[in-house]
C-alpha positions as CSV (number, residue, x, y, z in Angstrom):
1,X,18.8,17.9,-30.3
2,X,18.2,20.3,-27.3
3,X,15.7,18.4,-25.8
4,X,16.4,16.7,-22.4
5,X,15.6,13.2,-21.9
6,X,14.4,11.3,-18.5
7,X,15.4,7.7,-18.2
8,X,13.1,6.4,-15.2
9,X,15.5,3.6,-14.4
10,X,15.0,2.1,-11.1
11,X,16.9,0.4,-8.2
12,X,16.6,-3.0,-10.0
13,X,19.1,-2.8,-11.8
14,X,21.3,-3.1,-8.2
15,X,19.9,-6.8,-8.0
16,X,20.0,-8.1,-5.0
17,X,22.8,-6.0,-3.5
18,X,26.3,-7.5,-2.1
19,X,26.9,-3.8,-1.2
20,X,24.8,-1.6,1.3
21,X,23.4,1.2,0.9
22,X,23.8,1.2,-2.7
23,X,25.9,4.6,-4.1
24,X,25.7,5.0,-8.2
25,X,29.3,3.2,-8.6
26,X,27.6,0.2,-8.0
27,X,27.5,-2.3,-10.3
28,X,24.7,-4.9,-9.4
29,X,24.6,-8.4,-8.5
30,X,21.8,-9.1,-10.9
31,X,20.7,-13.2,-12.1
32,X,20.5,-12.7,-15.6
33,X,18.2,-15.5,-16.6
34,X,16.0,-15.9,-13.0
35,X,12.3,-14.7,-12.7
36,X,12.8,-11.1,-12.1
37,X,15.9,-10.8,-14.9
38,X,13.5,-9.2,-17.4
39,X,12.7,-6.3,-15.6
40,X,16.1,-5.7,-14.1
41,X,18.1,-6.4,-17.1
42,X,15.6,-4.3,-18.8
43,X,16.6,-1.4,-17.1
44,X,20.0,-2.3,-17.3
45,X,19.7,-2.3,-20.8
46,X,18.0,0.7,-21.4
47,X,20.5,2.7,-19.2
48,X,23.3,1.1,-21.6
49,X,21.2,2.5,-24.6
50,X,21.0,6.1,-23.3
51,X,24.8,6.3,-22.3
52,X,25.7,5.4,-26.1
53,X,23.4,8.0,-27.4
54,X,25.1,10.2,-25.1
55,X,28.6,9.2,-25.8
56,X,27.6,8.7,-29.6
57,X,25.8,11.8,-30.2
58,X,25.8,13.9,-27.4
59,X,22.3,13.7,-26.6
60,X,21.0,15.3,-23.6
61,X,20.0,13.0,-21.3
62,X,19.2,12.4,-17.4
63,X,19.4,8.3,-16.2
64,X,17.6,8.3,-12.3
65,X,17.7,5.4,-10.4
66,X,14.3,5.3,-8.8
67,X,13.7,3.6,-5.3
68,X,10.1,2.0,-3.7
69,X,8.1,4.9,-4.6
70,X,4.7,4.7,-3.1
71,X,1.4,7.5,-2.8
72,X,-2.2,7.9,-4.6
73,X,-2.9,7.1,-7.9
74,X,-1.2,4.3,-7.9
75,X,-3.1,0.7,-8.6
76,X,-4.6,-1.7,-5.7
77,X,-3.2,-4.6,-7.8
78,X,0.3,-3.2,-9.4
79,X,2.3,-5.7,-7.2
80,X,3.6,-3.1,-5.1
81,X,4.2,-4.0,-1.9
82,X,2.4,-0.6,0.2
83,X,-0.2,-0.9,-2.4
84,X,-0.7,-4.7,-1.6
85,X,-0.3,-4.7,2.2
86,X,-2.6,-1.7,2.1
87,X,-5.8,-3.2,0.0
88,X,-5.5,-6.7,2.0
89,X,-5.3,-4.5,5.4
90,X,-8.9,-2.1,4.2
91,X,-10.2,-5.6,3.2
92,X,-9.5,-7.1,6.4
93,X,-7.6,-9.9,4.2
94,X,-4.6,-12.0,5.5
95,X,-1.3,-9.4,5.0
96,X,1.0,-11.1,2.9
97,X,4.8,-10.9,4.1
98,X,7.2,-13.4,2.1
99,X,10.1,-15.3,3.9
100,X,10.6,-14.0,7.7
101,X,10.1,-10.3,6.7
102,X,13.4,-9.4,7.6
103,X,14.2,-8.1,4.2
104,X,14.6,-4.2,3.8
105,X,13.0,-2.1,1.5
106,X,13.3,2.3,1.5
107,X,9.9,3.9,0.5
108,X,10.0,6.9,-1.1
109,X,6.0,9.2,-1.5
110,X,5.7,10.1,-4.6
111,X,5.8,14.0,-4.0
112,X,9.1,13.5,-2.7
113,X,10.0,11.3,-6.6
114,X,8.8,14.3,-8.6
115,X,10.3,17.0,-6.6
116,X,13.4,15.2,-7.3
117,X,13.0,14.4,-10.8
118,X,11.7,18.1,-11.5
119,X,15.3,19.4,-9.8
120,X,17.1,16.7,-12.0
121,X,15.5,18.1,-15.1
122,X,16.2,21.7,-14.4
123,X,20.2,21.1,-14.1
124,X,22.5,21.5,-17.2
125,X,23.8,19.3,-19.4
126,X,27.2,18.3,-17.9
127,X,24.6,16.2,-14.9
128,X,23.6,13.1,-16.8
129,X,23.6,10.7,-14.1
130,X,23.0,8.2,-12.9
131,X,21.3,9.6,-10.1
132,X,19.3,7.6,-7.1
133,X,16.3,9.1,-5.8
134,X,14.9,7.6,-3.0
135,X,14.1,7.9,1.0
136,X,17.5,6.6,2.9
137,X,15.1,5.4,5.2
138,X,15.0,1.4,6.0
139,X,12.2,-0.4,6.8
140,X,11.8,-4.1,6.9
141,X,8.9,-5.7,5.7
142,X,7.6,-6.4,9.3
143,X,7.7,-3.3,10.5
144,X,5.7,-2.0,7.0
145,X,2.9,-4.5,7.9
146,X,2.4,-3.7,11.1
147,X,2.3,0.5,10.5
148,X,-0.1,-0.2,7.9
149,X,-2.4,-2.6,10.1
150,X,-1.8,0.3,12.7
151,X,-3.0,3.1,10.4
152,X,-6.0,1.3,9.1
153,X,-7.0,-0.2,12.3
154,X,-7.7,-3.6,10.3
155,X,-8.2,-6.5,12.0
156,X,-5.7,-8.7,9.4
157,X,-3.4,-10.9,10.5
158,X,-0.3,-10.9,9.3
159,X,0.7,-15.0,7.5
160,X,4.4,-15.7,5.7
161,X,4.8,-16.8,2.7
162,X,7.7,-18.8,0.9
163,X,10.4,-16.2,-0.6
164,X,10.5,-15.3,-4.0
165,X,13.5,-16.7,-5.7
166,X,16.5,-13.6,-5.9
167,X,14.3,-11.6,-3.9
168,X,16.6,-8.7,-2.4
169,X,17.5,-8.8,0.7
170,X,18.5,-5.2,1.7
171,X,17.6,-2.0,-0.9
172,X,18.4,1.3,0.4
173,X,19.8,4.2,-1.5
174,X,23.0,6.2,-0.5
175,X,21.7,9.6,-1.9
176,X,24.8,12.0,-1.4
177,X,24.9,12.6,-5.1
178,X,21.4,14.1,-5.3
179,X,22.1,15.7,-2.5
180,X,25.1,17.0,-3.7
181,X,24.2,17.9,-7.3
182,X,20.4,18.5,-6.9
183,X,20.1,19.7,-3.4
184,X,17.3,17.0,-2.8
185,X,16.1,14.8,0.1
186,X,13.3,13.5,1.3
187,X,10.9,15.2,3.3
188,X,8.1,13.0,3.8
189,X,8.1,10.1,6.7
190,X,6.5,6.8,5.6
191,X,4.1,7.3,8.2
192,X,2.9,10.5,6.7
193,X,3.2,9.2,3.3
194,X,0.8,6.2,4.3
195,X,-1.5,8.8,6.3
196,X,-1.8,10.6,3.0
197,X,-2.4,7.1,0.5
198,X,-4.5,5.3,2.7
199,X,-7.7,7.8,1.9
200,X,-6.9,7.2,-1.7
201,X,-7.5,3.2,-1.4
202,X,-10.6,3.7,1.2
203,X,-12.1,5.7,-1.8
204,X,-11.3,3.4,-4.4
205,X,-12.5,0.4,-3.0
206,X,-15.6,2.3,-2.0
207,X,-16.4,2.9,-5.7
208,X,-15.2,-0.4,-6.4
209,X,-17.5,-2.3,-4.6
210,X,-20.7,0.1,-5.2
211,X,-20.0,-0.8,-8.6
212,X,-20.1,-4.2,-8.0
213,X,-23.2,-3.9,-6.0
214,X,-25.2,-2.5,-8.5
215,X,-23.7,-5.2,-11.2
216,X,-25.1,-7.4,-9.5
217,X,-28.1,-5.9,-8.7
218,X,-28.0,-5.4,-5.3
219,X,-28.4,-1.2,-5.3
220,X,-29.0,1.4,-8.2
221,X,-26.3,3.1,-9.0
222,X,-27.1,7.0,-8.7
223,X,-29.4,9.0,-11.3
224,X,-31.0,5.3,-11.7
């Protein structure tokens, strides 16, 4: 087969990291039976099944490690963390940070991902990966809440909640192989990245609730 196959792995599989930043020799310090195992042993898993097809019958593939990617189109209730912080901070809701908020997460907008991924594609056959893509960039979970109530101007307060069991503490990709191999960074700040995603959930909400209105009979919706 000629074809060339994307694995959209993810920095999950890194667990919560006893290393820092994270480089593609990595191993992981994943729990492989706590409440998030699924997902990262998933990925894990999946990234094991590609290599053997590789190894096995020399099939074309390209494994990328993908890091907090954030931008438009994505859903208000995915579970994301930009998306979440950003729909509570429109709605003026409490902003949700878990444990003190010290913990560090690299966000990546999406333009960023793809350009990445597209120069992954394009190289030859000998570059299988794995490859992290990601913004080297570290942000704790503080500081995200407080650039988004910034950027919004919302009047939420920001309330802690009780970490999440296995939770990483630290996530941040060392990059010098894409950089290396692909010729790829990040070029997008997370300020500009939220400048350009907060319109998208301002619209979406917009729609959201003029639908609801008129469910419930409170406007027409238009042509009506």
């Amino acid at each position: 087969m000629k074809l060339k196959v994307l694995q959209a792995s993810t920095s999950e599989v890194y667990g919560n990291p006893s290393v820092h930043p994270q480089a593609e020799t990595y191993w992981g310090h994943v729990n492989p039976i706590g409440p998030r195992s699924c997902y990262d042993e998933g990925k894990r898993c999946a990234e094991t099944l590609f290599f053997d097809y590789w190894r096995q019958h020399r099939l074309l593939i390209k494994v990328a490690r993908i890091f907090n990617t954030y931008g438009p189109r994505t859903q208000p209730n995915d579970g994301r963390v930009v998306s979440t912080f950003v729909v509570q901070a429109l709605r003026n809701q409490e902003i949700t940070v878990f444990g003190d908020g010290e913990q560090t997460r690299s966000f990546c907008y999406v333009d960023d991902l793809i350009r990445g991924l597209l120069s992954f594609m394009e190289t030859g056959g000998e570059i299988v990966g794995p490859i992290n893509l990601g913004n080297p960039t570290e942000f704790t979970m503080r500081q995200l809440a407080e650039l988004v109530l910034e950027l919004t101007g919302s009047r939420s307060k920001i309330v802690h909640r009780p970490l999440p069991q296995d939770d990483p503490r630290q996530r941040r990709p060392d990059i010098s192989e894409a950089e290396r191999l692909l010729g790829w960074r990040p070029a997008i700040s997370l300020r500009e990245g939220l400048a350009k995603t907060i319109p998208y959930f301002e619209h979406l909400l917009a729609q959201k609730d003029v639908a609801e209105a008129a469910e419930r009979g409170v406007l027409s919706m238009p042509g009506e």
